[in-house]
C-alpha positions as a Markdown table, in Angstrom:
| # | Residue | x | y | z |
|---|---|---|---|---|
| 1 | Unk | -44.4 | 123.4 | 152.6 |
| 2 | Unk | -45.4 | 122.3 | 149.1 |
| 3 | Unk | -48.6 | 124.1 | 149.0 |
| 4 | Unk | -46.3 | 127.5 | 149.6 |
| 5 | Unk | -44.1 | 126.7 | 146.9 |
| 6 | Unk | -46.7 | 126.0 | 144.8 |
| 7 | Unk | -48.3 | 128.9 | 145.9 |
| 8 | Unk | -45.1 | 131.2 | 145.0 |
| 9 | Unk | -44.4 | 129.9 | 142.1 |
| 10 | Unk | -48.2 | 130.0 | 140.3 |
| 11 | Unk | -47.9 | 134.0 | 142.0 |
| 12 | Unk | -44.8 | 134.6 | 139.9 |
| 13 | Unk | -45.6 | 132.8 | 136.7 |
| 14 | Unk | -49.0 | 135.7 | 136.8 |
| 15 | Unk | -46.8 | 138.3 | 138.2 |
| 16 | Unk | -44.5 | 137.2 | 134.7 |
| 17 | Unk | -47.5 | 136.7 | 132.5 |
| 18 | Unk | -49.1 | 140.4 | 133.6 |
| 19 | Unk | -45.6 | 142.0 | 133.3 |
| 20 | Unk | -45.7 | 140.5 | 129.6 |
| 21 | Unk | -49.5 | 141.9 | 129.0 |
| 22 | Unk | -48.2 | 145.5 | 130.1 |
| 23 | Unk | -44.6 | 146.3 | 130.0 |
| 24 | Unk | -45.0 | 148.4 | 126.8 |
| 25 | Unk | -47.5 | 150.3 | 128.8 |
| 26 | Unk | -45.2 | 151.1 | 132.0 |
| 27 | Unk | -42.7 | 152.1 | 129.5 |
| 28 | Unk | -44.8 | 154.4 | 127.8 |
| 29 | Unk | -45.7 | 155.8 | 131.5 |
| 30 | Unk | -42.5 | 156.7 | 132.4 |
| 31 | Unk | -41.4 | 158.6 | 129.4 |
| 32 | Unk | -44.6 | 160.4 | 129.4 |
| 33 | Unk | -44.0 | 161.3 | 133.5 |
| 34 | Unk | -40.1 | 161.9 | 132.7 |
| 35 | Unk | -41.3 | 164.5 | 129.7 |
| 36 | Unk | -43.6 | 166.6 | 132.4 |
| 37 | Unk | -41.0 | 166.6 | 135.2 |
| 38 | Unk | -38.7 | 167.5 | 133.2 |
| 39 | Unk | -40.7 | 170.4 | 131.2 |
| 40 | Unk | -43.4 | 171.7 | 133.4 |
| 41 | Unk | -42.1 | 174.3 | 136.6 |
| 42 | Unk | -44.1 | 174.2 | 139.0 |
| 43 | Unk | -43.6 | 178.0 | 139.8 |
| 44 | Unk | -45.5 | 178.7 | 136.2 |
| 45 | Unk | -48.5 | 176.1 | 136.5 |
| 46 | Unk | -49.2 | 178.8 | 140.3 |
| 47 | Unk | -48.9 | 181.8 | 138.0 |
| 48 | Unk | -51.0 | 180.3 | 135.5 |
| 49 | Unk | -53.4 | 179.7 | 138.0 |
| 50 | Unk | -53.9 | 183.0 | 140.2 |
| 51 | Unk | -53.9 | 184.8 | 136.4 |
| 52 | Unk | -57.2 | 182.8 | 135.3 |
| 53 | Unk | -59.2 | 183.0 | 138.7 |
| 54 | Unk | -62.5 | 183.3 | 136.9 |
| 55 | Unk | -62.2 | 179.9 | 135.6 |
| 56 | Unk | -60.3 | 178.8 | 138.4 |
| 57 | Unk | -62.0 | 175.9 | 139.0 |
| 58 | Unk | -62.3 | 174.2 | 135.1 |
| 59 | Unk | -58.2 | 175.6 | 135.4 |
| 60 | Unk | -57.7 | 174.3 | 138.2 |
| 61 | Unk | -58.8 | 170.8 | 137.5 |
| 62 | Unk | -57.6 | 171.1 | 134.1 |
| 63 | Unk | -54.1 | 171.2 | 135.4 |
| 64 | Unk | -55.1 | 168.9 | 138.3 |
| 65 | Unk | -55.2 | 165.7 | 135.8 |
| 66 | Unk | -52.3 | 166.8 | 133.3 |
| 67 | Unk | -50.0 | 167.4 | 135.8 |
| 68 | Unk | -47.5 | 164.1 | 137.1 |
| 69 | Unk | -47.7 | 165.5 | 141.2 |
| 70 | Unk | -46.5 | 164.1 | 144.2 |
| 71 | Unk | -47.9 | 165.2 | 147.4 |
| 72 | Unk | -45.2 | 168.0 | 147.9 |
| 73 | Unk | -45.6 | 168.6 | 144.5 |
| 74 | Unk | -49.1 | 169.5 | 144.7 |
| 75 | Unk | -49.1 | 171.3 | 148.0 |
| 76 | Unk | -46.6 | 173.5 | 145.8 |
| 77 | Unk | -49.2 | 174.5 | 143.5 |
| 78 | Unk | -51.3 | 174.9 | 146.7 |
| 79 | Unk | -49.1 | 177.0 | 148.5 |
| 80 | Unk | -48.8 | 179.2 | 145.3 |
| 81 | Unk | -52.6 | 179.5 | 144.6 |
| 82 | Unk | -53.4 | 180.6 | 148.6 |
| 83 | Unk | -50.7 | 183.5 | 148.2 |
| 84 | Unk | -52.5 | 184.7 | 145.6 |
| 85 | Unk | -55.8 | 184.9 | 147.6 |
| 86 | Unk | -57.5 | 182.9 | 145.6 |
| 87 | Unk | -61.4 | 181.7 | 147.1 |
| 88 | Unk | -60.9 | 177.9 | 148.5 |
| 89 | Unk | -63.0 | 176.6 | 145.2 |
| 90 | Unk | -60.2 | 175.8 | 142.9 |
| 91 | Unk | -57.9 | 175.4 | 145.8 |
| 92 | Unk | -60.1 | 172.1 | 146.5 |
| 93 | Unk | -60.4 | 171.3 | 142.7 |
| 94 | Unk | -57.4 | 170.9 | 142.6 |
| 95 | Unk | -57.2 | 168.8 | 146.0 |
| 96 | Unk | -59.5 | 166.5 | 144.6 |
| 97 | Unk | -58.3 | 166.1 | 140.9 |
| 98 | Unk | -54.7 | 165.9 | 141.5 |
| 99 | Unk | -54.1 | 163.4 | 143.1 |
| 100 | Unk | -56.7 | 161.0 | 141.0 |
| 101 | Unk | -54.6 | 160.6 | 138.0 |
| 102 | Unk | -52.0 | 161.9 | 135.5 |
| 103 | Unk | -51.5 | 161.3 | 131.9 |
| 104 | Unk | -49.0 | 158.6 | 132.5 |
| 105 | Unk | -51.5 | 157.0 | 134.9 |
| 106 | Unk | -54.0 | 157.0 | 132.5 |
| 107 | Unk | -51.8 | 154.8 | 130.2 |
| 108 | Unk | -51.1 | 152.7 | 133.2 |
| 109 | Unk | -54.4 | 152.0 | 134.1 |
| 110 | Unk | -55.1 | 151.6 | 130.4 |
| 111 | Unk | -52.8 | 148.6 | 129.8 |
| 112 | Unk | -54.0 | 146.5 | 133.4 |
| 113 | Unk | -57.5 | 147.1 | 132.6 |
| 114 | Unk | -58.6 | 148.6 | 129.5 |
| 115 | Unk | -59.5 | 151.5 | 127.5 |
| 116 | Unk | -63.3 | 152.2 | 129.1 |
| 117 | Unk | -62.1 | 151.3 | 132.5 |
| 118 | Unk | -59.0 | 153.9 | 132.3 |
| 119 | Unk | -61.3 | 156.7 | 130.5 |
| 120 | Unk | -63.8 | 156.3 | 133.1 |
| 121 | Unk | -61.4 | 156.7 | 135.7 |
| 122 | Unk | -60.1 | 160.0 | 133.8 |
| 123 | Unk | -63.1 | 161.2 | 133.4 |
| 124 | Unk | -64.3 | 161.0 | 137.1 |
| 125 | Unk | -61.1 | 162.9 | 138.3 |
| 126 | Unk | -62.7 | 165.6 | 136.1 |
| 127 | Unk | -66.0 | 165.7 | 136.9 |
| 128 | Unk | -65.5 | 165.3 | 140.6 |
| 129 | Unk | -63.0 | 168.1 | 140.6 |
| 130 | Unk | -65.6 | 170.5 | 139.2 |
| 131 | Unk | -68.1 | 169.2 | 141.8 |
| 132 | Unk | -65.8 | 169.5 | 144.6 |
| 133 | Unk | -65.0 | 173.3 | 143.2 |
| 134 | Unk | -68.6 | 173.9 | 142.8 |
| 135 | Unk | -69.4 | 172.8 | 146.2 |
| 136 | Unk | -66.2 | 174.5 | 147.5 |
| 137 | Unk | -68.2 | 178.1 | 145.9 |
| 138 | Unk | -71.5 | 176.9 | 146.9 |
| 139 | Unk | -70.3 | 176.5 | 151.1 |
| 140 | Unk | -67.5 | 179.3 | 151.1 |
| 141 | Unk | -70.1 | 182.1 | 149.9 |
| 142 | Unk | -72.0 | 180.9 | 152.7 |
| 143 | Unk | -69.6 | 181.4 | 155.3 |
| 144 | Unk | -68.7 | 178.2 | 156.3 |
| 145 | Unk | -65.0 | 177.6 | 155.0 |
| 146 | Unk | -64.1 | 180.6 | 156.9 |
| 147 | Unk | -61.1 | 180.4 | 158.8 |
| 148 | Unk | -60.0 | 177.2 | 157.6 |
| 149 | Unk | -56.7 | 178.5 | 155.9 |
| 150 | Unk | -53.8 | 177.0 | 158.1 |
| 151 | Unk | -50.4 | 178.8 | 158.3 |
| 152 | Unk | -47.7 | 177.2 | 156.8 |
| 153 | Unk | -44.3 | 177.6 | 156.2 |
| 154 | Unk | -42.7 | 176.6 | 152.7 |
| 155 | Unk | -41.3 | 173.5 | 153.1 |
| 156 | Unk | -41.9 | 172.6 | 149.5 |
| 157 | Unk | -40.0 | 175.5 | 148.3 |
| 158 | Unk | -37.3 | 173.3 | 146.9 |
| 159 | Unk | -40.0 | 171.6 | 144.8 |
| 160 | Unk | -41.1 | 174.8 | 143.2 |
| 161 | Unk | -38.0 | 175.4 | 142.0 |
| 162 | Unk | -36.8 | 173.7 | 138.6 |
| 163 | Unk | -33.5 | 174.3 | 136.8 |
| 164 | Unk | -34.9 | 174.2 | 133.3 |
| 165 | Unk | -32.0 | 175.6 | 131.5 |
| 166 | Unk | -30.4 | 172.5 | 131.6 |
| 167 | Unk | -33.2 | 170.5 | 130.1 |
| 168 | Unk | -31.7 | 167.9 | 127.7 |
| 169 | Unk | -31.5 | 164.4 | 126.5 |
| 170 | Unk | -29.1 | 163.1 | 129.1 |
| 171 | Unk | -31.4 | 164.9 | 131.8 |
| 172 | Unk | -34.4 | 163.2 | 130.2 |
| 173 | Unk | -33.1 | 159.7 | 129.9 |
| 174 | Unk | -32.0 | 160.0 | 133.6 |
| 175 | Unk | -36.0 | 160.9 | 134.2 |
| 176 | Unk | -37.3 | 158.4 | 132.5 |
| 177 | Unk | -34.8 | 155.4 | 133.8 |
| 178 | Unk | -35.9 | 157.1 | 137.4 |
| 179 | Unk | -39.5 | 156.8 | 136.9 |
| 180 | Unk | -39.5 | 153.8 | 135.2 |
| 181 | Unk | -37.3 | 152.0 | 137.9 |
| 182 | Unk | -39.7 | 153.0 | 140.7 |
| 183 | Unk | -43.2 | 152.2 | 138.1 |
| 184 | Unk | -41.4 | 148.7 | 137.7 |
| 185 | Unk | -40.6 | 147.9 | 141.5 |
| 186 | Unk | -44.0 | 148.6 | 142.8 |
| 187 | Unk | -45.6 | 146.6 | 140.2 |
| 188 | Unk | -43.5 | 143.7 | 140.7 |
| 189 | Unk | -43.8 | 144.0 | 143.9 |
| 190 | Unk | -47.5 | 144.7 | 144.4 |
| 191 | Unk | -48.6 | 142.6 | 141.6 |
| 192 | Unk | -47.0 | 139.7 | 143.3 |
| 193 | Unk | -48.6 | 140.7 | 146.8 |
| 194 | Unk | -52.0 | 140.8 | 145.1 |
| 195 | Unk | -51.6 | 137.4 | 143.3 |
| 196 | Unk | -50.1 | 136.0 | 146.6 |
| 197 | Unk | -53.0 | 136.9 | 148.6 |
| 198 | Unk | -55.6 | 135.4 | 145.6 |
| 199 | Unk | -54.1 | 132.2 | 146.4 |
| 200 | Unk | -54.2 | 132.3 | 150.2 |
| 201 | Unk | -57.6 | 134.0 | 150.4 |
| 202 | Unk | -60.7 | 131.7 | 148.3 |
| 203 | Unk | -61.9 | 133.3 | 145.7 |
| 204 | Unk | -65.3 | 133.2 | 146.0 |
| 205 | Unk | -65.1 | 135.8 | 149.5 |
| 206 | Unk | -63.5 | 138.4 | 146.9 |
| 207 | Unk | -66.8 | 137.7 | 144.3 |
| 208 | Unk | -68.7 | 137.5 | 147.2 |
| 209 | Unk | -67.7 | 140.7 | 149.3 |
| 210 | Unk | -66.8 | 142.8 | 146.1 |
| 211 | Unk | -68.5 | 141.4 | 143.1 |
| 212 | Unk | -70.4 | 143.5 | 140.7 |
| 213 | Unk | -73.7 | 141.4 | 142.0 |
| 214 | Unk | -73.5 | 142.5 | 145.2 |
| 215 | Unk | -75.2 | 145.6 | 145.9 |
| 216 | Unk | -73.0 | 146.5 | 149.0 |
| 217 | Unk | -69.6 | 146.1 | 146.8 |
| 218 | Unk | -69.2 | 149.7 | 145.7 |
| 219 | Unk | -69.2 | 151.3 | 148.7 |
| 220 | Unk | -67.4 | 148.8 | 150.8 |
| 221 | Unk | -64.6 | 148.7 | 148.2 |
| 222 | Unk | -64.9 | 153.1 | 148.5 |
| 223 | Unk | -64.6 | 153.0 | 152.1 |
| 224 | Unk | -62.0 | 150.0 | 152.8 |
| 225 | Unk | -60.0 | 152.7 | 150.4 |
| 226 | Unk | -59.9 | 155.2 | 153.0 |
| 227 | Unk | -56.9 | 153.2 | 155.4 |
| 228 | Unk | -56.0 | 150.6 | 153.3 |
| 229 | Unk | -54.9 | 152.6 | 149.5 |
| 230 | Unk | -51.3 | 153.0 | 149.2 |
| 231 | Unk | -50.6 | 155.2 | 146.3 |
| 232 | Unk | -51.6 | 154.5 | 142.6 |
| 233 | Unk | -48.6 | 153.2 | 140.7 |
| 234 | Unk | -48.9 | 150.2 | 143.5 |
| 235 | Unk | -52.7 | 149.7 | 144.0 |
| 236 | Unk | -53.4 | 149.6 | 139.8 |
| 237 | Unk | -51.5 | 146.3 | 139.9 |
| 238 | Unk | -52.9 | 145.2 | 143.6 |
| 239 | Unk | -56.6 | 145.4 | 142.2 |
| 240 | Unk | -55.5 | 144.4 | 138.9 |
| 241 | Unk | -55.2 | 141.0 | 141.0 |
| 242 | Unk | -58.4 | 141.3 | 142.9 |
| 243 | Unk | -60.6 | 141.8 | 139.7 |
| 244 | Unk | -58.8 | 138.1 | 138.8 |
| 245 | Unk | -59.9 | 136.7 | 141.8 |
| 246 | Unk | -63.6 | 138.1 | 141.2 |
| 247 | Unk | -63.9 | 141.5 | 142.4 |
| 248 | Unk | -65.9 | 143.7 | 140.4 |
| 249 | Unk | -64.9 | 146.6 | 138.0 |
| 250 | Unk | -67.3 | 149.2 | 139.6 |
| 251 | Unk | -65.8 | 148.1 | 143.4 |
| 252 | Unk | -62.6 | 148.4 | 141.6 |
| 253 | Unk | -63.1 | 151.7 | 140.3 |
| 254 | Unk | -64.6 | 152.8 | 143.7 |
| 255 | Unk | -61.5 | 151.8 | 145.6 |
| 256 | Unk | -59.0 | 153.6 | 143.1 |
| 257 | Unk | -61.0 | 156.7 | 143.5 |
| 258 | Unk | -61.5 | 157.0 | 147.1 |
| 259 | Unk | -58.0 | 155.8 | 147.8 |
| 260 | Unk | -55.9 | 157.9 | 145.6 |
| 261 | Unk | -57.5 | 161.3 | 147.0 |
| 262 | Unk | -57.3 | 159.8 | 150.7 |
| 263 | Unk | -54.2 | 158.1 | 150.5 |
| 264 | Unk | -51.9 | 159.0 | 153.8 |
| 265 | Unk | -49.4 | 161.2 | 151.8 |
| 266 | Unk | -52.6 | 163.3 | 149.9 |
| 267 | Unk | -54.5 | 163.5 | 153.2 |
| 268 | Unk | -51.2 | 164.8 | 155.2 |
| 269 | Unk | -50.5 | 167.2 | 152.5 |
| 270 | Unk | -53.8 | 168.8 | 152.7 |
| 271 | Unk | -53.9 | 169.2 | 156.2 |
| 272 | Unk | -51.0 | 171.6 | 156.1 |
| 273 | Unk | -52.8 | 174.1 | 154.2 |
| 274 | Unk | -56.2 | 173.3 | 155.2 |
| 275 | Unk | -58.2 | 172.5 | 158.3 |
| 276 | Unk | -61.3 | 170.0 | 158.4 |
| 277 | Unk | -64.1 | 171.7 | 157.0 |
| 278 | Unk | -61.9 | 171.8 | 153.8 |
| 279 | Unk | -60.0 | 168.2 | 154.1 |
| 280 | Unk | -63.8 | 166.9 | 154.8 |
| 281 | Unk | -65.5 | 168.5 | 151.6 |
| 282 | Unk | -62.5 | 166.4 | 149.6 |
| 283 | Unk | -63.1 | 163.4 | 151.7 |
| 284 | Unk | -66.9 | 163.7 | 151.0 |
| 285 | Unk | -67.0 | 164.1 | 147.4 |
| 286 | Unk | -64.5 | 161.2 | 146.6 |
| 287 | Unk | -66.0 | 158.6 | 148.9 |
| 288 | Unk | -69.5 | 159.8 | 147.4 |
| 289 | Unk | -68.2 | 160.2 | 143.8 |
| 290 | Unk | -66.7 | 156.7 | 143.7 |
| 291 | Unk | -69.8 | 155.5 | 144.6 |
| 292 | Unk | -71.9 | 157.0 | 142.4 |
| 293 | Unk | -68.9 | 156.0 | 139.4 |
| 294 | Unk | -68.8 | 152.8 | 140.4 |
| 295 | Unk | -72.5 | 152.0 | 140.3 |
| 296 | Unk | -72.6 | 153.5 | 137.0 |
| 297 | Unk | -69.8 | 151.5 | 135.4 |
| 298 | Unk | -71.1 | 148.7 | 136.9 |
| 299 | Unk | -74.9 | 149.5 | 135.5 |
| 300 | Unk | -73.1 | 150.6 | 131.7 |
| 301 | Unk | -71.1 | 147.2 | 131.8 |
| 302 | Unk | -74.3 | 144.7 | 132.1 |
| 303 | Unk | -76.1 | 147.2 | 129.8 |
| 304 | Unk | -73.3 | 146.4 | 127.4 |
| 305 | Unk | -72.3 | 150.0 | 127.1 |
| 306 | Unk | -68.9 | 149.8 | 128.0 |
């Protein structure tokens, strides 16, 4: 009994402590996810889309990682971009990008782990949605994305549809307490889980399973992704704990990649507008991307790059 409350309260003094480190940083989140769901319609980021096909794929990811999307949010843009008969390589751009991060994100993940860490993490949404889009060109013209278009009916019509002329401070406050309110909950409450778990698992199977000396880290952390990633404003401040308890930054960054793209809601949404072959090609350059990102940041780290 004592070792439990011990146990709870050395998780909620670092819960208190990381809170401290980072609340400027989840405040600054919130504002900046209020100001895009308040200003950008959904409707326009489709036009803007089917209206620059030849660079649909830099467009596409472009407005993959500015864009604060939730799954129904996303499958909005998607719906949009297939009834304008645009090819499946920005269509899975976009699946791969979106999901990865947002500007608010990137100041999230900037305060729980740093500036390199977070840029990185930026900057692989991007590359990886071009490569995804490229290999999304490369298969298509060969015939083997035929097909793979499911029909679907518009059941995130209502989230395509904004009432902007309304757009003012009280509306904007009311964004920002709504977003902030959820950002805060989750990492309370998954902060606290991850901390919990440090003390109840040792620390040296975290090093030892995930630590950035272990070869088989990265891609263990990029696969255990796949099932166990719940969605990113509550797995930054679960690994935030991990990498306490000794798991590495490139496992780390393998995990966060995978997982957001994979995540049960990002997985589900894509099946509805797309079958295997297409769901697959995301699945297969995440998983391999983190990899490949996570070995790197690992490599630039020791090299003292980073």
């Amino acid at each position: 009994m004592s070792f439990i409350l011990t146990l709870l309260i050395n998780t909620l003094v670092q819960v208190w402590h990381t809170f401290v480190g980072n609340w400027p940083y989840l405040l600054i989140s919130a504002v900046i996810a209020a100001l895009l769901t308040v200003y950008m319609d959904q409707e326009r980021i489709s036009a803007f889309l089917r209206r620059h096909r030849r660079a649909g794929v830099v467009a596409a990811t472009a407005t993959a990682v500015g864009t604060p999307l939730c799954s129904c949010g996303t499958m909005a843009i998607i719906l949009g971009m297939m009834a304008g008969l645009m090819p499946w390589a920005p269509i899975v751009a976009f699946l791969v990008s979106s999901p990865l991060t947002s500007p608010q994100e990137l100041i999230y993940s900037a305060g729980l782990f740093g500036w390199p860490f977070a840029l990185t993490f930026f900057g692989a949404s991007i590359v990886l949605g071009l490569v995804g889009g490229l290999a999304a060109a490369v298969i298509e013209s060969r015939g083997w994305l035929a097909n793979q278009a499911r029909f679907v009916a518009d059941c995130c019509a209502s989230a395509t549809k904004r009432a902007v002329s309304k757009v003012g401070p009280r509306l904007l406050l009311t964004e920002t307490y709504h977003a902030g309110r959820r950002l805060l909950i989750l990492f309370l409450v998954f902060a606290f889980v991850g901390y919990f778990l440090n003390g109840l698992i040792p620390a040296h199977w975290v090093s030892t399973l995930f630590g950035s000396a272990n070869v088989y880290g990265v891609p263990l952390a990029a696969t255990l992704a796949l099932p166990f990633y719940v969605n990113t404003e509550a797995s930054l401040p679960l690994v935030r704990a991990l990498l306490d308890a000794g798991m590495g930054q490139g496992a780390a960054l393998a995990f966060l990649i995978t997982g957001a793209g994979t995540s049960f809601g990002a997985l589900a949404g894509a099946l509805t507008v797309a079958r295997w072959r297409v769901v697959g090609l995301v699945i297969a350059t995440l998983w391999v991307g983190a990899i490949g990102f996570g070995f790197a940041f690992d490599i630039l780290s020791a090299a003292g790059l980073l």
